[in-house]
N, C-alpha and C positions, 0 to 999 in steps of 0.2 A: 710854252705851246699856246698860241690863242687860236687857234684855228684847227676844226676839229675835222677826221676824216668822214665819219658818219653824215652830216649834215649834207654832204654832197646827194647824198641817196635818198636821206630821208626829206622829202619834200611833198607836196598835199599830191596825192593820186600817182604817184611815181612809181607806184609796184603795178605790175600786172595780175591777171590772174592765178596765176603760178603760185605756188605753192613752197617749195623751198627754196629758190632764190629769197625769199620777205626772210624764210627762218634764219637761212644764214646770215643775212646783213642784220636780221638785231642781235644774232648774237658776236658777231664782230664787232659792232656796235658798243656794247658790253663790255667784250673783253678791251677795244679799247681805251672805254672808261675807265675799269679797274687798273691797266696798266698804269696810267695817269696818278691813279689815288696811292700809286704806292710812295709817290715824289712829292705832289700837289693835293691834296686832300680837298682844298677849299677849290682850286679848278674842278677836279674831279665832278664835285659836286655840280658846279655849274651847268658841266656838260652833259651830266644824268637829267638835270632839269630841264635843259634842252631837248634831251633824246625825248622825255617823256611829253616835252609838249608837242614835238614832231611823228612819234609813232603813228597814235590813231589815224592823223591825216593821210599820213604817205600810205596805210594799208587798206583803205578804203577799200579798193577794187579786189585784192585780194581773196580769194575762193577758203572761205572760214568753213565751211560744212562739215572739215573731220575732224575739227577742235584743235590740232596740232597748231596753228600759228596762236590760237588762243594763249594755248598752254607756254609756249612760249614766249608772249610778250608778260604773261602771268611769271615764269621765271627772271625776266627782265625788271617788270616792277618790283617784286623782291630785292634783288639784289640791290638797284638801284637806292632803293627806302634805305638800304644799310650805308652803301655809299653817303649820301644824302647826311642821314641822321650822324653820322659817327663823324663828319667835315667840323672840325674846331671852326663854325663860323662866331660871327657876333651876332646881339639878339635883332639888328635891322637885315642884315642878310642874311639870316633864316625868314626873317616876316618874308622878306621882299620874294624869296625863294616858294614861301606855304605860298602866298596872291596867284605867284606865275601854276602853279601845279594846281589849286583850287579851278583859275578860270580854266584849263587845258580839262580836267572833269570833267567840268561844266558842261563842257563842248565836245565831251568824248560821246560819238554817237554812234559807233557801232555798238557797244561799246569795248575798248580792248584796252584801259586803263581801271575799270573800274575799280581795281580792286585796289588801288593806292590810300582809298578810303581804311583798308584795316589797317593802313604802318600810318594814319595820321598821328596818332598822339607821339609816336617813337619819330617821327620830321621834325615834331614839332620841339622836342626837347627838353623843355624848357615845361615847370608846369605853369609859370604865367601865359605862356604862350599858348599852351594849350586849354589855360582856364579863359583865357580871351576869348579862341575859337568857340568853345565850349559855347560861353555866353551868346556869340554869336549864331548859333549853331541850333540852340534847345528851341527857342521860341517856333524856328520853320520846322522841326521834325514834331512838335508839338501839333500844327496846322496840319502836317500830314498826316498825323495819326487822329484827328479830330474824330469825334462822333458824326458829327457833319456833312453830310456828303457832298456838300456844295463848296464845304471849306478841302476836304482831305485829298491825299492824291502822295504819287512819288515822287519821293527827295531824293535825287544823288548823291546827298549831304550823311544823307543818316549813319553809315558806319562809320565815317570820320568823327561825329560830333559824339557817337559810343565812346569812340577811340581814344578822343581829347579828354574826356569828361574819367575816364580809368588815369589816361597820363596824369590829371591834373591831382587824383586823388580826392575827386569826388564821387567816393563810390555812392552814399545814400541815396544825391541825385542821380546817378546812373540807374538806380534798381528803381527809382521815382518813376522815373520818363519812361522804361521801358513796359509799368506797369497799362499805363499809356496806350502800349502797341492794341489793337485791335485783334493783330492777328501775330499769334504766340509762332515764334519762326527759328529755328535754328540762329541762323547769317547775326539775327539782329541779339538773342539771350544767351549768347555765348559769353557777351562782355559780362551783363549783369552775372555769368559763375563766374567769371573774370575779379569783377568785385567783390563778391561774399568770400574768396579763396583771399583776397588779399587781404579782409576786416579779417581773415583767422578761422572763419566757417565753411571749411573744406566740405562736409559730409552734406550740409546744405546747398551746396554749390553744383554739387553731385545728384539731386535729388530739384534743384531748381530744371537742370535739363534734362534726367531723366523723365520727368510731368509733361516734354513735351511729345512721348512717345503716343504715337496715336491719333496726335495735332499735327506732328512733322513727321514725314515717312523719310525723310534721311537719318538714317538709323547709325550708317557708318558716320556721318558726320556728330552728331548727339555723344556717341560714342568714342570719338576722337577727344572732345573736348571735356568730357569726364575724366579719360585719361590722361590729358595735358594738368587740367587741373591739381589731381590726385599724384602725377609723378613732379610734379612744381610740389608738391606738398613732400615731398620722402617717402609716399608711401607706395614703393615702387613693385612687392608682390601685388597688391589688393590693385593696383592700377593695370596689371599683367593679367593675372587669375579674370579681373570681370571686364576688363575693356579693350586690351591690347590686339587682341586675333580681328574681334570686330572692326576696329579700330583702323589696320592698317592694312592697306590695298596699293600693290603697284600696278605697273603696266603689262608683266608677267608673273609668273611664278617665281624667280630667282629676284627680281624686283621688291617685290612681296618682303619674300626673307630676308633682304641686305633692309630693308626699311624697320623689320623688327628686330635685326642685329644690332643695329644703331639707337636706337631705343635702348633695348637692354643689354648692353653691350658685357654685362656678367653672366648671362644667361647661358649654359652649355648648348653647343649648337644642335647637339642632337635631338634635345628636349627642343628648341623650337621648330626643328623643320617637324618633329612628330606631331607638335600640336599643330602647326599649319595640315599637314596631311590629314589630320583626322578631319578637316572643316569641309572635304572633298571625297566624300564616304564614294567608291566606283573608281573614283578617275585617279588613283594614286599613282599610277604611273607619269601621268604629267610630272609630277617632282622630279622625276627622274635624273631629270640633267640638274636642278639646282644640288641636289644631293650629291652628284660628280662636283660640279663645279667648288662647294664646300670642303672636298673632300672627304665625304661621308663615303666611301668606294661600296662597301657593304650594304649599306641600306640603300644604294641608289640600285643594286640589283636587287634586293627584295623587293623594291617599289617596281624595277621594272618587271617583273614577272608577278606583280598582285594585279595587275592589270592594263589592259593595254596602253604600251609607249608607242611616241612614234619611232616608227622602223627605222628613218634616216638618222635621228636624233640618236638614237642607240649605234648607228653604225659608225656616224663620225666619233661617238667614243670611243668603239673599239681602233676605229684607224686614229685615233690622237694617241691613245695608251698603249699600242702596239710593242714599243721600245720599252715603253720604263713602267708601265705596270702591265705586263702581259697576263697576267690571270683576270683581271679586272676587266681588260678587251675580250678575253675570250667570251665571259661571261655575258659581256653585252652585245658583242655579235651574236653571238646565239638568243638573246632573247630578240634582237633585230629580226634574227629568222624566224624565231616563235612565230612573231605576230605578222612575220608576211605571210608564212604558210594561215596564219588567221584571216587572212584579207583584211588587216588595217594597214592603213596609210594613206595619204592622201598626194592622187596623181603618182604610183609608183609603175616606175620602167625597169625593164630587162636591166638596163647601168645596175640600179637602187639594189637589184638583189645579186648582183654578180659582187656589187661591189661589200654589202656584207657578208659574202662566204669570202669572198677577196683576204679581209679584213680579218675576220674568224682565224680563218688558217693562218695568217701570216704570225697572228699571236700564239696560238699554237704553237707552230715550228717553233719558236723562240721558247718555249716552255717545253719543248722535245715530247709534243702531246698530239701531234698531228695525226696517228691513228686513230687514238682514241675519239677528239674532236670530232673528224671526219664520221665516225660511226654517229655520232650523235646525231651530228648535222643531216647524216643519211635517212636517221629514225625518224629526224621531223620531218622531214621534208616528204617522206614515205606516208606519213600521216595523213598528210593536205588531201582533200576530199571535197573543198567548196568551188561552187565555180568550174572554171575550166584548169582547174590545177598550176594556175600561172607558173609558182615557182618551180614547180617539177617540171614544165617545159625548157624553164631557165636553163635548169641545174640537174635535171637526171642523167644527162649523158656523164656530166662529169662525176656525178657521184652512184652509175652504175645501175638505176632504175628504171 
């Protein structure tokens, strides 16, 4: 294969404003990189070098305001780095490789490469290659960090010359330069616990970025790297007990959990979604659906009755478990209705509540509970007092109020 399908697209200002049209094509992009690497390792590579000197330009015009295409050209550098680093090349075609990715940096000006600077010393491979960079590297982050204010200014350079300078196995100098910094920063003292973890000085390492609380208010970040350090070390309670919860944030709740299942993948599930729950003192019922989805069926109904779930959220449970766990449905239809007769939910229609009594009873019937249910359903529903009684409107005819 010398001719890649990606290059078609990616070209300087080729995307428009849109939004996932740019996402889908890097990650097509992507995959058909990886495809490649499973035959060709050393093309593979080539063409991640390519994609990456081409992204920034082609998404120029691209509408970045909700971070989403950030995040995903940031999943693209990632994977790419691994592509990249793990290509059996030789030591002139990896130089010639670090040159082309250096100057496409250089020139990243939204910017939507930056971050290729943290996987430089792992491109680079080699620790000659990365003590060369390195060499190259300390004297302008040195100038940037200058007391001087005529001299100092930003480097695009600086996490890569971190990065090189750990690959190369010069930690002293790493913890040297960074003394340097003027301004004590998460991004940039993460290497230097990077180095003191790998001279054997865990507890130090842990205590080098806990110093910067107070300096740096990225606390979840601070906290990430105390626990990387410490679970790189073995010591994988005391990384749990003081850093993990802090630590780890997804894009939702069940996000959240699959991030700290994979971390501590010995840990009983229940003990981790309880200590997730507990970091949300009011809102436990949000868990609600990860706790389905885990299969915790139990405790996602005592989450959903400790406080308010959303209604639809609780209903599609009941109508998915309808058939194969029907006591489970009935219990979340019903807290579905709890909290409509409560007035939560957001934008709820006549459908939303016809369709959790719907729901309720059909699990029922299947459990030969349909009287009893129905009495229940009646009780709350007879309750509702806020408002204009919406779901008594719904549902009293059918349920005789």
């Amino acid at each position: 294969m010398t001719r890649w399908e990606f290059t078609r697209r990616f070209r300087r200002g080729a995307f428009g404003w849109k939004l996932q049209p740019a996402i889908e094509r890097v990650r097509q992009a992507v995959s058909e990189i990886n495809r490649v690497a499973r035959r060709d390792p050393i093309l593979a590579a080539e063409g991640a070098v390519l994609f990456l000197e081409r992204v920034s330009p082609a998404l120029e015009h691209v509408d970045g305001s909700s971070g989403a295409i950030g995040t995903a050209v940031n999943r693209a550098v990632a994977e790419l780095a691994t592509v990249i680093a793990e290509a059996p090349a030789d030591t002139r075609t990896r130089e010639m490789w670090l040159e082309r990715l250096w100057e496409a940096h250089a020139h990243d000006e939204i910017p939507y490469i930056e971050r290729l600077g943290d996987f430089w010393g792992e491109l680079c491979v080699y620790s000659e290659i990365a003590s060369a960079w390195a060499d190259r590297l300390v004297p302008i982050v040195e100038m940037a960090w200058s007391p001087d204010p005529k001299r100092r200014g930003f480097f695009h350079g600086t996490t890569a010359c971190l990065s090189a300078l750990l690959r190369a196995k010069r930690y002293d100098a790493l913890l040297a330069l960074l003394e340097k910094d003027p301004r004590p920063w998460w991004v940039y003292r993460q290497w230097g616990a990077r180095a003191l973890a790998a001279l054997g000085r865990v507890d130090e390492a842990v205590h080098y970025m806990e110093a910067l609380r107070g300096f740096d208010d990225n606390a979840i970040a601070i906290a990430g790297v105390c626990e990387e350090v410490l679970l790189a070390a073995g010591r994988v309670e005391e990384a749990y007990r003081h850093y993990a919860i802090e630590a780890t944030r997804g894009t939702s709740y069940l996000a959240t959990y699959r991030a700290l299942v994979r971390k501590y993948p010995l840990k009983q599930p229940g003990d981790l979604l309880t200590d997730l729950v507990a970091t949300t003192p009011g809102d436990e019922g949000k868990w609600f659906a990860t706790a389905k989805e885990v299969g915790l069926f139990d405790e996602a109904i005592r989450l959903a009755n400790s406080s308010p779930c959303d209604p639809k959220t609780a209903t599609r449970a009941a109508r998915d478990f309808a058939d194969g766990r029907p006591e489970f449905a009935v219990e979340a239809g019903l807290a579905a209705l709890r909290w409509l007769v409560a007035a939560h939910g957001y934008e709820i229609t006549g459908a939303d509540v016809w369709a959790a009594y719907a729901n309720t009873m059909k699990a029922a019937e299947k459990l030969g509970r349909a009287g009893e249910v129905r009495d229940k359903v009646r009780t709350l529903v007879a309750s509702e007092t806020l408002g204009e009684r919406f779901v008594t409107r719904i549902l009293g005819r059918e349920l005789g109020l």
